[in-house]
C-alpha positions in Angstrom: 211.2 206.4 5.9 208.3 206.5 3.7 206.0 204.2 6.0 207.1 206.1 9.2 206.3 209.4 8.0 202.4 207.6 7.2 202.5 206.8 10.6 203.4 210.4 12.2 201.1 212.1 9.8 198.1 209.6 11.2 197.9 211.2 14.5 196.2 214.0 14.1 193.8 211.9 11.9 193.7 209.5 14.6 191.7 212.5 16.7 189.0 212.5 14.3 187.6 208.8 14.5 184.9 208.2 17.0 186.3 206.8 20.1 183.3 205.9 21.8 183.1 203.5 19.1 185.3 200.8 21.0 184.4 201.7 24.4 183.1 199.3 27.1 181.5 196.4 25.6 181.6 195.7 21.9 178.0 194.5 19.6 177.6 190.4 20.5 175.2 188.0 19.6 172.4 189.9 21.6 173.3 193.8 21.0 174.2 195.3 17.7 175.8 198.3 19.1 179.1 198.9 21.4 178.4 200.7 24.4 178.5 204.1 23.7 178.3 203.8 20.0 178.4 206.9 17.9 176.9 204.8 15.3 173.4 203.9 16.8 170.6 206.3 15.7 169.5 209.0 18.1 166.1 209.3 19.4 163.5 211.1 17.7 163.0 215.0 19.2 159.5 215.2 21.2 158.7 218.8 22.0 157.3 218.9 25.7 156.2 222.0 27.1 154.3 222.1 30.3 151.1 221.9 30.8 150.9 220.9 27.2 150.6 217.4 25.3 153.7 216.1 23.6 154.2 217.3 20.4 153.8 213.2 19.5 150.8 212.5 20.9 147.5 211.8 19.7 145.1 214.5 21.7 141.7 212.2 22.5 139.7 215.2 24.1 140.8 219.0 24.4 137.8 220.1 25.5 136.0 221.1 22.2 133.0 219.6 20.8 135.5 219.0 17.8 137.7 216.5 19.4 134.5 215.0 21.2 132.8 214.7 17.9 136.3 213.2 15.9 137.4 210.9 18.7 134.6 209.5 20.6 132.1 206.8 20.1 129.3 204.6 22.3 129.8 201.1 21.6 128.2 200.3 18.2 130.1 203.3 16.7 127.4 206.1 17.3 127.9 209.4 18.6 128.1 209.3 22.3 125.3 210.1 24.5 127.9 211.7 27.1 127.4 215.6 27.6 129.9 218.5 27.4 130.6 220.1 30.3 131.5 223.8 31.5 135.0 223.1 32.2 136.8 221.8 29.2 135.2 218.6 30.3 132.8 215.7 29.2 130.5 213.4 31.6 127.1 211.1 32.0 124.2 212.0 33.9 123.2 209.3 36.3 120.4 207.1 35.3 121.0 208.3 31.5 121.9 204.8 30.7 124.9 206.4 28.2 126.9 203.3 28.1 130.6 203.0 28.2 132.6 206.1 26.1 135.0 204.8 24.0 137.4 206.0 21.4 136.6 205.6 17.4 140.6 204.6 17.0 142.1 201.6 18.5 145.2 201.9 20.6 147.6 199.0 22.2 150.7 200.1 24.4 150.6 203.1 25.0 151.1 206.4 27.5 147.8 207.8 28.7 147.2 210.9 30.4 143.7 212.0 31.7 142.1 214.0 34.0 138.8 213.5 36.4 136.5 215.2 38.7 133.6 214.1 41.0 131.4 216.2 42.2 132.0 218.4 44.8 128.2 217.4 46.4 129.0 213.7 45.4 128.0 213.1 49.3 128.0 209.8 51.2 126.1 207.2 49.8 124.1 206.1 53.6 124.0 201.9 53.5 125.8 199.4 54.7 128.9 197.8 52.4 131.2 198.9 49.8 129.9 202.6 48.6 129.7 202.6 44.8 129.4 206.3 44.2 131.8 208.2 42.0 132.4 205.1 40.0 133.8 204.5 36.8 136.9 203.0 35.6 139.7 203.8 32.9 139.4 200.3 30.7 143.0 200.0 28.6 142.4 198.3 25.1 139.0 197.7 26.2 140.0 195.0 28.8 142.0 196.2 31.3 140.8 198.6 34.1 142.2 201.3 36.6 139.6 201.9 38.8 137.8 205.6 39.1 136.0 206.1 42.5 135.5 208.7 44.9 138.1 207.3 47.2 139.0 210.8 49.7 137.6 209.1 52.7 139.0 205.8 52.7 141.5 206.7 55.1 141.6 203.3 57.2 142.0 205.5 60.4 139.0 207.4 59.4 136.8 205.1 57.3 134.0 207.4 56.1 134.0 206.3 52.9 134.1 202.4 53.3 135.3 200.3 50.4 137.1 197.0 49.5 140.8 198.0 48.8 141.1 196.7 45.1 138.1 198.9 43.9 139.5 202.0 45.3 141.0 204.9 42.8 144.4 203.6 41.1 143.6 200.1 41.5 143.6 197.4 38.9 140.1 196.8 39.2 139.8 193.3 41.1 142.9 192.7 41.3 145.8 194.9 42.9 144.7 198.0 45.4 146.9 201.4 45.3 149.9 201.1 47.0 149.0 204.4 48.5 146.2 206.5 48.5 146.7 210.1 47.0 143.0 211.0 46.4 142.1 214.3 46.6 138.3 216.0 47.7 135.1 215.7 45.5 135.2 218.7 43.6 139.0 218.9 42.6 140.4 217.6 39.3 142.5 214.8 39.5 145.0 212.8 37.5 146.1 209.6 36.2 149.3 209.0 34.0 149.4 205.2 32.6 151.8 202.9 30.9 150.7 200.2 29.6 152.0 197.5 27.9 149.4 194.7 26.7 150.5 190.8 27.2 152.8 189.2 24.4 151.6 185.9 23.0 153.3 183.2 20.2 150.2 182.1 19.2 148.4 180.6 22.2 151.5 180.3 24.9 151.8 184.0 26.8 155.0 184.9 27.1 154.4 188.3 28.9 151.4 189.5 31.2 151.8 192.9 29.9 152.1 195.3 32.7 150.6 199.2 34.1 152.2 201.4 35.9 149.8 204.3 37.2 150.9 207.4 38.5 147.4 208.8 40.2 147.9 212.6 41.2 151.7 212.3 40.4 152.3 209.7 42.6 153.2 205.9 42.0 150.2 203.6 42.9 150.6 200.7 40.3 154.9 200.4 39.5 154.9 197.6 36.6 151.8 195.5 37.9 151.8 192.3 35.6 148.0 191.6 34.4 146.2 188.4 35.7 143.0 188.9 33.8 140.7 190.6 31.7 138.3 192.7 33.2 134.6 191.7 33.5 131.4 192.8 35.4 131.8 191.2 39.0 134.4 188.8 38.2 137.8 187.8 36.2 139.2 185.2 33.5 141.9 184.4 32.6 144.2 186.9 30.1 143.5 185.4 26.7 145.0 186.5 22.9 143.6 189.5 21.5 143.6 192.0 18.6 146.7 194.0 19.0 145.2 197.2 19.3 141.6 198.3 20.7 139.8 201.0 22.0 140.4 203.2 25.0 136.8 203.3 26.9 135.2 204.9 29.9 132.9 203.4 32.0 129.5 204.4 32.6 128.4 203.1 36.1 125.4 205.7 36.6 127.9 208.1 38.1 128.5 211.5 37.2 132.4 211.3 36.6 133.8 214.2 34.5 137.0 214.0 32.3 139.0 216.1 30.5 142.6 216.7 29.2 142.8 213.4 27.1 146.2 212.1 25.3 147.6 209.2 24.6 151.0 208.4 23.3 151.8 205.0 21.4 154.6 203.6 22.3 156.4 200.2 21.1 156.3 196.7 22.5 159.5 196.0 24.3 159.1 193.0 22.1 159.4 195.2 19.2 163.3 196.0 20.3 164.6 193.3 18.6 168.4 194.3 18.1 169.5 195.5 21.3 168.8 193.1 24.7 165.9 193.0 26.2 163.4 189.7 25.9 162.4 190.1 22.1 165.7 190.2 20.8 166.6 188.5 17.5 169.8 187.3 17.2 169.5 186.7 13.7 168.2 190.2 13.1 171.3 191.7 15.7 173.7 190.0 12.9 172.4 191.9 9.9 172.2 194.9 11.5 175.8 194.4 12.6 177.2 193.4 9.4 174.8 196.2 7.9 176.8 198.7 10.0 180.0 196.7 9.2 179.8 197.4 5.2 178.7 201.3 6.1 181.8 201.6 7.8 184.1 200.0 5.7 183.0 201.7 2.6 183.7 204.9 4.2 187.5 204.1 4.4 190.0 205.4 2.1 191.5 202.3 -0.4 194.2 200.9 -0.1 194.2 201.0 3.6 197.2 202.7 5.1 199.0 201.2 8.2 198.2 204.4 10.1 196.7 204.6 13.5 193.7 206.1 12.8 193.0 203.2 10.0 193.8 200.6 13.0 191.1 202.4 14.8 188.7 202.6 12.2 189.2 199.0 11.2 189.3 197.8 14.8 185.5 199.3 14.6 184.4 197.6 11.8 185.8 194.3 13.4 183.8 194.8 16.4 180.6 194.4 14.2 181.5 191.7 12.2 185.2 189.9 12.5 184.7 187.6 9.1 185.7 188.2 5.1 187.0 191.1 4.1 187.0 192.8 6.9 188.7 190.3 8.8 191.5 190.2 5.9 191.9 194.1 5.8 192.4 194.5 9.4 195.5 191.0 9.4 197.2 192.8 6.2 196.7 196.1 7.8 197.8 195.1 11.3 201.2 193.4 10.1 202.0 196.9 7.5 201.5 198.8 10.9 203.8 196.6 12.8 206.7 197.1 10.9 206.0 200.8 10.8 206.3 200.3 14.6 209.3 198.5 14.3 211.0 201.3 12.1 210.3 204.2 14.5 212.6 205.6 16.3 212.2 206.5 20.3 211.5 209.9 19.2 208.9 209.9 17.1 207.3 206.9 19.5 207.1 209.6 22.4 205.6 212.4 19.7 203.0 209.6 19.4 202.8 208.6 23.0 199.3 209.8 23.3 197.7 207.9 20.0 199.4 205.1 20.7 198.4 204.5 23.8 194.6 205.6 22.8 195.0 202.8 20.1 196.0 200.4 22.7 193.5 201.2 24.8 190.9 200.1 22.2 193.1 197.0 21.0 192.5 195.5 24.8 188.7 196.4 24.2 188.8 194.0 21.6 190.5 191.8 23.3 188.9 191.7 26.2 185.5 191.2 24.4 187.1 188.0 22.3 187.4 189.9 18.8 191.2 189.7 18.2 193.7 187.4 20.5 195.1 188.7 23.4 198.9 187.4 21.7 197.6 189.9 18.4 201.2 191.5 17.3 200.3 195.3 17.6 199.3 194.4 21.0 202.4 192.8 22.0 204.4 195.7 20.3 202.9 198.8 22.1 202.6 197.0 25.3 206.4 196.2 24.6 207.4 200.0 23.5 205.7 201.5 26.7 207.3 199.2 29.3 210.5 200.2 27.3 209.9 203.8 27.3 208.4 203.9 30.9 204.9 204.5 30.1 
């Protein structure tokens, strides 16, 4: 009776161990973690407050001549020739010749948040063709551009404003126009929220474009564009390696463009998850991190193993990460003790365990299902035998 009374006490333990850990899908060759898995770290905490910057973020411009002076550089490195404003703001005077603005620290994918105005007397330029006023452009890592441009009246019902439909606000300059237009009147601040992730090269073969999505006064007007090129004056080439990480700049294209409220957030690669899906994934690295999880788990047990349920939980875990050595022989020698405390129980103390047992089962058909242990395993065969028996 000395095994069977193991196996009664195990059910309130049984409660304790982490369901969610064999739940869905178990780790394979391309995921170290189970779906659900109580094991994989939790994001980092971000405070985000309205109207504020995240609490991760790297502020680029708040409106002081501090963070103009700290963060901001023309193109050999010098201080800016670019004026403060009046509102929190920064800007080049037409015909000043200040050159493009750019920031003294280099940045590669990344959230950016800004804010522009023009002015509210920007007026209509009066020739013929494309109007260039209001111009300047947003130029990610130095190469890659989302348009600025007084764009309020290029309504193509009411074409005041005329202007060729990849130079317009939100585009990606020369290449693919807004898919709407949500500019707002000269005079009025406006915004542009930007992901961007810079193309992924092995050596000189691209293997990703990179991508932008904008979001231009809260609305979606790029939604994962994939570069073609690098921006240049008046035409493109094609996307070519670079340094991973350059400067953020702002073009000077003798307009008078104000900006304010600068951040930028870095944030990783989706090559750089290499554990868990996705196209950079390292199956090699998705093994050690398994068996790394595999030996944390196991050395948490209590030795010798006892054939209790909650051990055949917690070892049907560990198996999930890595079925192989010890592991594999705990869970066999475990599995056949806890089959002859199965076969010693009476129908009593079965149905006092009705609920753990089929729990356990529940999870042995997880691992089943997702090839760990064979589907003719002889706790499977067992419970699956008792609850036909017992009508469950």
């Amino acid at each position: 009776m000395k095994t069977i009374a193991i196996a009664v006490a195990s059910v309130a333990a049984a409660t304790t161990v982490a369901s969610a850990a064999i739940y869905g899908d178990t780790p394979d060759s391309r995921h170290a973690w189970s779906v659900h898995d109580m094991n994989r770290p939790n994001p980092v905490k971000v405070v985000a407050e309205a109207g504020t910057p995240p609490s991760d973020a790297v502020v680029l411009f708040d409106g002081t001549a501090e963070s103009f002076e700290k963060n901001w550089c023309d193109g050999s490195g010098k201080a800016p020739r670019w004026k403060l404003g009046g509102e929190g703001d920064f800007y080049c005077e037409p015909g000043a010749k200040c050159g493009a603005i750019r920031t003294r620290r280099p940045f590669g994918d990344c959230q950016l948040h800004l804010e522009f105005r023009h002015p509210a007397d920007i007026g209509i330029v009066p020739k013929k063709g494309p109007q260039m006023h209001g111009n300047s452009g947003v130029f990610l890592m130095s190469n890659y551009e989302v348009q600025v441009l007084e764009s309020f009246g290029t309504d193509p019902d009411d074409m005041k404003n005329p202007n060729y439909a990849d130079g317009q606000a939100g585009a990606v300059y020369a290449e693919n126009p807004p898919s709407v237009n949500p500019a707002r009147r000269p005079g009025t601040w406006q915004t542009y929220d930007i992901i961007f992730h810079q193309p992924v090269w092995d050596g000189l073969k691209l293997l990703h474009p990179g991508s932008v999505t904008v979001l231009f006064n809260g609305v979606v007007v790029q939604d994962h564009w994939e570069m073609e090129g690098l921006t240049t004056h008046r035409r493109r080439r094609p996307l070519a390696p670079h340094a991973d990480k350059m400067p953020l700049s702002l073009q000077d294209h003798g307009c008078k463009v104000h900006f304010r409220n600068i951040w930028i957030r870095e944030i990783p690669s989706r090559y750089a998850n290499t554990t868990h899906g996705g196209p950079g994934v390292d199956e090699n690295a998705v093994a050690a991190l398994r068996r790394k999880t595999a030996a944390e788990l196991f050395a948490k047990i209590e030795k010798p193993v006892s054939p209790s349920i909650a051990s055949m939980e917690a070892l049907g875990e560990i198996i999930g990460y890595a079925c192989e050595g010890e592991y594999e022989k705990t869970w066999k020698q475990t599995s056949e003790e806890f089959n002859k405390v199965l076969d010693g129980m009476s129908d009593d103390e079965l149905k006092a365990q009705k609920r753990a047992l089929l729990g356990l089962r529940e999870k042995l058909d997880t691992l089943v299902r997702n090839g760990v242990i064979s589907q003719g395993c002889g706790t499977c065969r067992r419970i699956n035998a008792i609850a036909l028996r017992l009508g469950w």
